[in-house]
C-alpha positions, 0 to 999 in steps of 0.5 A, spaced: 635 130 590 637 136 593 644 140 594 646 143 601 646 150 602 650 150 607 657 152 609 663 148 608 669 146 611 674 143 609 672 134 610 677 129 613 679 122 610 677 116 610 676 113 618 681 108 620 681 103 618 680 099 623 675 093 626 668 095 628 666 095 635 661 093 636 655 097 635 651 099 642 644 096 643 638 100 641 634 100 648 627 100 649 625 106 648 629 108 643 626 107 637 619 109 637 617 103 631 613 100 635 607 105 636 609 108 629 607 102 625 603 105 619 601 097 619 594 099 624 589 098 620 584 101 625 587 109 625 589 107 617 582 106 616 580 113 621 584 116 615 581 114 609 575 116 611 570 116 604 576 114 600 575 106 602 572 101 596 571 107 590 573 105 584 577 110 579 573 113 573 576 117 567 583 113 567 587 113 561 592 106 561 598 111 565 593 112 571 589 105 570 596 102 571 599 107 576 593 105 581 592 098 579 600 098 582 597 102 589 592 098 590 594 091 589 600 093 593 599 098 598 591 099 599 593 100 607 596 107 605 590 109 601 588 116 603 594 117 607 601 116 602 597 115 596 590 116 592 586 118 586 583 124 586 581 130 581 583 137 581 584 143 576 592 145 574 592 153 575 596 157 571 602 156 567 607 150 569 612 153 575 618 153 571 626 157 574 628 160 569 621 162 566 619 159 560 621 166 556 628 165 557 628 158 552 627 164 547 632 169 550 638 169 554 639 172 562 644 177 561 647 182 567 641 185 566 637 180 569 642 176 573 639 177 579 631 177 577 630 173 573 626 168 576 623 172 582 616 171 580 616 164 583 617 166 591 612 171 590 608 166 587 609 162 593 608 167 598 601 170 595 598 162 594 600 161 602 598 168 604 590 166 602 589 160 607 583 162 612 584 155 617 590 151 615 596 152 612 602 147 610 609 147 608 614 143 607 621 142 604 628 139 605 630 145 609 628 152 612 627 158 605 632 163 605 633 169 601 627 172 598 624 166 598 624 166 606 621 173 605 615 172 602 614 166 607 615 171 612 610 176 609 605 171 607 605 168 615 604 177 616 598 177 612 595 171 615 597 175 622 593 181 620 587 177 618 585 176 625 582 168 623 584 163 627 590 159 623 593 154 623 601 154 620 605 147 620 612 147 617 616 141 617 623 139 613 629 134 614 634 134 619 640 131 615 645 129 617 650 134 619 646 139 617 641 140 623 635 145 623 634 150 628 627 150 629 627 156 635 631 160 630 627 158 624 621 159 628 623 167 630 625 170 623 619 167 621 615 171 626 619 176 628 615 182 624 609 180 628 605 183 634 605 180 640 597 178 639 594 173 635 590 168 632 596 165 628 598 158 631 605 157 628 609 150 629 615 149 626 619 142 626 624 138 622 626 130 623 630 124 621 629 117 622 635 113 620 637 115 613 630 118 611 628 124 612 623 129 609 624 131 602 618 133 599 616 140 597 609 141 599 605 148 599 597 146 602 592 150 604 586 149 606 585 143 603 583 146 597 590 150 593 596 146 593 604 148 590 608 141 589 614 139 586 620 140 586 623 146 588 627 147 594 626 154 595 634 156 596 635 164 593 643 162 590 640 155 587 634 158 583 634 165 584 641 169 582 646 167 576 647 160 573 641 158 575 639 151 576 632 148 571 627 145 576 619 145 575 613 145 581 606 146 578 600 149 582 593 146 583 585 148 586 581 142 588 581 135 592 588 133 590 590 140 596 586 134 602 592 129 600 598 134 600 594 135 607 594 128 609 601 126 607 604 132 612 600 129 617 604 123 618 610 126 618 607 131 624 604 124 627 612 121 628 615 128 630 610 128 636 610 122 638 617 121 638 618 129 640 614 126 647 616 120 648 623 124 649 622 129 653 618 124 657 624 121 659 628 127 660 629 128 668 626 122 670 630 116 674 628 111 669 632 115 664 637 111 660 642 114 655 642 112 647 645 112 642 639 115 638 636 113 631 632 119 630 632 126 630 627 130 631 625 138 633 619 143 634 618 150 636 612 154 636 609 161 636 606 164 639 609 159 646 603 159 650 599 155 644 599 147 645 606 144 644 604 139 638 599 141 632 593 138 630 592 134 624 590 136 619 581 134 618 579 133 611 573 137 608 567 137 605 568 136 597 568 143 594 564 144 587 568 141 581 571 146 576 569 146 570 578 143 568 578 139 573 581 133 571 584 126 575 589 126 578 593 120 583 597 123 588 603 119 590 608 118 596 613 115 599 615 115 607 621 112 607 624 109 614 616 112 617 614 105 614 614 099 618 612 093 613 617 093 608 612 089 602 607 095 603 613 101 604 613 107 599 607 105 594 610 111 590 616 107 587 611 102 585 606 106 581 613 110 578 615 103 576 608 101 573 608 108 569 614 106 565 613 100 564 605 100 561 609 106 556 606 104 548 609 110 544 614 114 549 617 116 554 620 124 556 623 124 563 626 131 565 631 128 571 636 130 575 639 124 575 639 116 574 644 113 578 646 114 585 652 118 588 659 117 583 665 118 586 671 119 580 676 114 579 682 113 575 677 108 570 670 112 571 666 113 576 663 108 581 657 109 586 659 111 592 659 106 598 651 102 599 649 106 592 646 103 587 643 103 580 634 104 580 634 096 576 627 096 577 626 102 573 632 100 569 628 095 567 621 098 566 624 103 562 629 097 557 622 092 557 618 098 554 624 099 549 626 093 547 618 090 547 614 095 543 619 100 541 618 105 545 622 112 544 625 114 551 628 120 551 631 123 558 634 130 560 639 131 565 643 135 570 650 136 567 655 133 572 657 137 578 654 143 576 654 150 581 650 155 581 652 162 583 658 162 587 657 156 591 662 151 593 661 143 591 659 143 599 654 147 598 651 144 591 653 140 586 647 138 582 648 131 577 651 126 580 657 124 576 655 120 571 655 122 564 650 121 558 653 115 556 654 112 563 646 113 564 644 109 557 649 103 558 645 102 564 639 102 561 641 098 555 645 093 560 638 092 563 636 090 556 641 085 556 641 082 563 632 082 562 633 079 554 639 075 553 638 074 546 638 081 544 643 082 539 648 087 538 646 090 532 638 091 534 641 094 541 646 099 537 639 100 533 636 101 539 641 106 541 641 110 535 634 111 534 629 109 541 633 111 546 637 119 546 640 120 553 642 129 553 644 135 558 640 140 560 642 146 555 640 153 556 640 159 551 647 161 555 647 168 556 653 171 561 648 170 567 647 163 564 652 157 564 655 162 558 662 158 560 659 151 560 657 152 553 649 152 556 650 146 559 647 146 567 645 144 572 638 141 572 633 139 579 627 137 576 623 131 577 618 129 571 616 125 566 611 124 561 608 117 558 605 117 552 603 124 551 597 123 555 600 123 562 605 127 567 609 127 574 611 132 577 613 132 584 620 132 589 621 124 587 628 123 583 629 117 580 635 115 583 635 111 590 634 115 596 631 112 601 627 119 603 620 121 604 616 124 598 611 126 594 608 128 587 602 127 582 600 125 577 596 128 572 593 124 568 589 128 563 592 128 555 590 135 554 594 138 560 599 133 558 598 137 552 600 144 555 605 142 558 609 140 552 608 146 550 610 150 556 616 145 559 618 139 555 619 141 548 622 148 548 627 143 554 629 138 549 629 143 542 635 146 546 638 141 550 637 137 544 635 138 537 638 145 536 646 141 538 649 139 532 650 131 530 657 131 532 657 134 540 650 130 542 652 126 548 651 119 546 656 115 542 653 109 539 659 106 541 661 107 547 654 106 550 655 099 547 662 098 550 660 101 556 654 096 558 661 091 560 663 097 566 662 095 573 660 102 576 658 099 583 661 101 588 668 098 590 669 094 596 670 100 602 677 096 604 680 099 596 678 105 597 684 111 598 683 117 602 683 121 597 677 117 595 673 117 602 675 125 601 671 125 594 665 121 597 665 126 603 665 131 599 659 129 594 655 126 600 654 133 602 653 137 596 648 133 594 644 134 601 645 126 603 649 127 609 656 127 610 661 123 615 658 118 621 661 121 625 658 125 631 658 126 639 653 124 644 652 129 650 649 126 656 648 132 661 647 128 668 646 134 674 651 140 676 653 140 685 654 147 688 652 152 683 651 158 686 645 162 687 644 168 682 637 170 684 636 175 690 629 178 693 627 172 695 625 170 687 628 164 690 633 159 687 636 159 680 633 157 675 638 153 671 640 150 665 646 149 659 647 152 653 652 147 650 656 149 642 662 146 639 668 150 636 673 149 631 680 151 633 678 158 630 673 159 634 668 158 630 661 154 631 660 148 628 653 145 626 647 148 632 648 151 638 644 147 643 639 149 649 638 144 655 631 144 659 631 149 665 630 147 671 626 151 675 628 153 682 633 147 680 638 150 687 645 148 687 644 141 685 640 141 678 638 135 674 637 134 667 639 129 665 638 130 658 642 127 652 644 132 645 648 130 639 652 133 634 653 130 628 656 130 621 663 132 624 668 133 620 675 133 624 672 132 631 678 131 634 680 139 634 674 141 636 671 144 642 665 143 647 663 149 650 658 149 656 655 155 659 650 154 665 645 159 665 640 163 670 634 164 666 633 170 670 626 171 673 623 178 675 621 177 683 619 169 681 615 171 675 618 167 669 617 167 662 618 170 656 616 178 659 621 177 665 626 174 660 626 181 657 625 185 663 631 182 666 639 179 663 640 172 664 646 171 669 651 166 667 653 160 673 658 159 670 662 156 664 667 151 661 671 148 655 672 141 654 677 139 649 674 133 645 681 131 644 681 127 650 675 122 648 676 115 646 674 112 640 669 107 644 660 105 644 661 107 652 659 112 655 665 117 658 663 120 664 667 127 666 665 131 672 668 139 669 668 145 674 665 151 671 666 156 677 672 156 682 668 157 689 671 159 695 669 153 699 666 149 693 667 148 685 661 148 681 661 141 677 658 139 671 657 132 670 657 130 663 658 123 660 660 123 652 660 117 646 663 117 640 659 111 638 666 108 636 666 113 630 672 117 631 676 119 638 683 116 640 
């Protein structure tokens, strides 16, 4: 489902294993659910616009079972998370390695190149946007995928129209944006005038958090899949396969329409806090969501607008229909109408007459290894609903299945396991012992000798496998790692999109093509070369299936044990795992609430006034070195000796909390003659009020607040005092 890419630090045990305090109550205004509920009819409606009450043409039975699925059970979401559409498939599938190299081998040669035709791809798609452009990912781009992004955002600079751009991530746990950051190396390189509109944010809400891989503009062009646009995951020596496609017509509105929603969270939730900070009223939570947002230039609005739909272009000749579905996660409120695109993957597989082809990162959830096999990490579990689609149409109707997936914990380039880890610890076998267990749990009178039948003749479960090369998992035998998230029904449809099959509670989004003969030429170009060398060019004897030991496993237990009969070695590995593979790390994570500073001194002279002062907030390890994203408070304007904030800040995904360190600056930001602003920002240093460092070893393991007052300058006839409250959320402390 993605891997981190971030650095890595070495991760703690288990916490002790204590009784839980009990949480503390959410108040009021923490949660935003109630003016997020995408139950409103009236504004779902405003969406939908024409989409209302048409009937689709032109499906094949995938399609027609798909939307039969959406409509009976998520109509509300129509034209927002889900649709049927049309559009016309442009080019080759966006494939990393490129299809040449199921031919040839990536040598030294071409280590680093290989592949370096996807972000320029990206990068020229974007930079064709007249009005309005969105992107959106797991995380910010790096490498040369960051450049064509930033070359792209150029070229729309120096078009002089009035642009739009909207770019929106995930926020995952312990591995926070910084939206300010991201937001200048996206703009750097640019003049100071512009038409351009930049907005950067990322959210989390809960366990969810954006994970889909979306390239929109203007309506009309679109790139999906399932990249993340990471340069050692994709770009440099042992590559890992993951596929997108890129696509012109109406089908462009829905990727739209779908970021809309995820904008529509982030700045209501962004304003609901910013609402309270400083005020009277303001109450410290222990926060469920995390958002942030930036934008350039800084004298445009602070929010976005929504995207507004356009009217149909003329149809291309190729153009075929198509279904967008999506998925929002926690954004949902209802959960009997939540996250349509689980129930058209569900109904897919289950209407399958002939076969099945499904290129996946995985089927189960996160493993951690035991001495006796693995077992999903805590709260992991196995996806029955597609198990169960997928036993039904093989036992039923003798439908082939055959399934490709990521080698166990496969690394690409120099990367550590915390940093990317692709497949999720379960072997070939293990996947197919679900299924066939499925089959036994769902058709208790099958019998053993039609279910090893099945195993040997309908379902075949393989690793990804490269043509090797010394740049190309050479030391692996060729099996790698594998990100896709794709599957073929019938040969007469397909899906391609950021959604894996293994259950995770994230925001997604992909389509479907539903047209036999592009289904055609995707085989053609992805799936048969994939599986020929994966599959049918292995010998007998070193497939990944064994008859035998799929049967006996059907009689493993491999969810997860009770938390309590878990070593720390164990806690140590799914800590491990967790971040690897872009799902978070530890709970554990400090709360800051920054009250108000007494008798700070006056930095400004000639007559500027007051001290216009705010807090630049950092942990350290016990090397110095930060953790996770420095932090900036407000400023308060001619704030005098005795500002407020009142403003709270988390840190998350804290490793060893106890052997950090908080440190405070309080900062003037320096105003030329009362002039304020980024030109007087430039013209004049900003001057530091002073500064402390607070040693976190001192807090409590306790859901209270814990307040401190903490000298940041020793005055001659008063102390310049910060006044912070800390909470550890009962997660770690003494």
């Amino acid at each position: 489902f993605g891997s981190s890419r971030h650095g890595s630090s070495r991760l703690s045990a288990r916490p002790a294993r204590r009784a839980e305090a009990p949480r503390p109550a959410m108040s009021d205004d923490e949660d935003i659910a109630d003016e997020e509920d995408f139950s409103d009819e009236s504004e779902v409606e405003r969406d939908l616009g024409d989409f209302t009450e048409r009937e689709p043409t032109g499906l094949s039975h995938v399609g027609a079972a798909a939307y039969k699925a959406l409509s009976s059970q998520h109509a509300k979401y129509r034209g927002v998370c889900w649709n049927v559409t049309t559009g016309a498939v442009v080019g080759s599938i966006a494939q990393t390695p490129p299809g040449k190299y199921w031919e040839r081998q990536i040598g030294k040669d071409a280590k680093m190149t290989h592949s370096d035709e996807l972000p320029v791809r990206i990068g020229e798609l974007m930079a064709t946007g007249t009005r309005f452009v969105d992107f959106a990912s797991l995380g910010p781009p790096d490498g040369k995928f960051l450049e064509a992004m930033k070359g792209a955002i150029k070229a729309l600079h120096e078009s002089g129209k009035d642009i739009v751009v909207r770019v929106i991530t995930g926020n995952v746990i312990g591995m926070p944006i910084d939206n300010d950051d991201f937001c200048r190396q996206l703009t750097e390189d640019l003049g100071d005038e512009s038409k351009l509109k930049i907005w950067v944010a990322s959210w989390r809400k809960g366990l969810s958090w954006n994970h889909s891989k979306i390239v929109a503009v203007d309506g009309e062009r679109l790139f999906a899949g399932g990249h993340n646009l990471w340069d050692a995951h994709y770009l440099q020596w042992n590559p890992v396969r993951d596929v997108s496609f890129q696509c012109e017509g109406m089908v462009a509105q829905d990727g739209h329409l779908f970021v809309n929603r995820m904008w529509r969270y982030v700045t209501k939730r962004h304003a609901k806090l910013a609402s309270q900070f400083g005020s009277g009223g303001f109450k410290p939570s222990i926060l469920k969501s995390n958002v942030g947002i930036a934008r350039w230039p800084r004298t445009i609005d602070e929010y976005p607008p929504a995207y507004g739909k356009t009217p149909k272009s003329s149809p291309k000749s190729d153009t075929v229909p198509m279904l967008s579905i999506g998925r929002y996660g926690e954004l949902h409120h209802d959960a009997s109408t939540a996250n349509p695109s689980d129930s058209a993957i569900t109904a897919m597989l289950a209407c399958a007459q002939k076969s099945i082809k499904m290129c996946l990162q995985d089927l189960g959830p996160l493993a951690v290894p035991l001495p006796t096999g693995p077992v999903a990490i805590p709260g992991g579990v196995w996806p029955a609903e597609y198990l169960r689609a997928i036993g039904q149409s093989i036992y039923e109707r003798g439908v082939d299945v055959h399934i490709v997936l990521s080698t166990p914990n496969s690394i690409p380039a120099d990367l550590g396991m915390t940093e990317a880890n692709y497949g999720n610890g379960w072997t070939a076998e293990d996947v197919a012992s679900e299924i066939i267990k499925s089959i036994k749990n769902n058709f208790p009178e099958a019998e053993e000798d039609r279910l090893a039948g099945l195993v040997t003749v309908n379902l075949k479960v393989t690793y990804m496998r490269t043509t090797g090369g010394s740049a190309d998992w050479e030391g692996n035998g060729g099996k790698s790692g594998n990100h896709a998230k794709f599957f073929i029904i019938d040969d007469k449809a397909y899906y391609i999109g950021s959604q894996n099959l293994y259950i995770a509670d994230l925001a997604e989004w992909g389509v479907l093509v539903d047209s036999e003969e592009q289904t055609q030429k995707v085989l053609e170009e992805y799936w048969n070369p994939i599986w020929r060398q994966s599959y049918e060019l292995v010998d007998e004897g070193e497939r990944d299936l064994d008859v035998g030991k799929v049967l006996e496993g059907c009689g493993v237990d491999r969810q997860s044990p009770p938390a309590d009969e878990m070593t720390d070695e164990q806690w140590e590995q799914i800590l491990l795992r967790k971040q690897g593979a872009a799902l978070g790390s530890t709970e554990r994570k400090l709360c800051v609430w920054l009250k108000n500073a007494e008798g700070l001194k006056d930095s400004d002279e000639l007559g500027a006034g007051s001290s216009d002062s705010y807090v630049r907030l950092r942990l350290v390890d016990r090397d110095g070195k930060q953790v996770g994203v420095a932090q900036e408070s407000r400023v308060i304007w001619d704030g005098g000796a005795n500002p407020e904030w009142n403003q709270q800040f988390e840190f998350e995904g804290l490793m060893k909390p106890c052997e950090y360190k908080l440190k405070m600056t309080v900062l003037d930001k320096d105003s030329l003659l009362g002039l304020k602003g980024d030109i007087a920002d430039w013209l004049s240093s900003e001057d530091e009020l002073g500064a402390a460092t607070f040693d976190l070893c001192q807090l409590d393991n306790s859901v209270s607040w814990q307040h401190k007052d903490i000298m940041v300058a020793d005055g001659w006839f008063q102390d310049s005092v910060l006044k912070v409250a800390f909470n550890t959320v009962g997660r770690w402390g003494n």
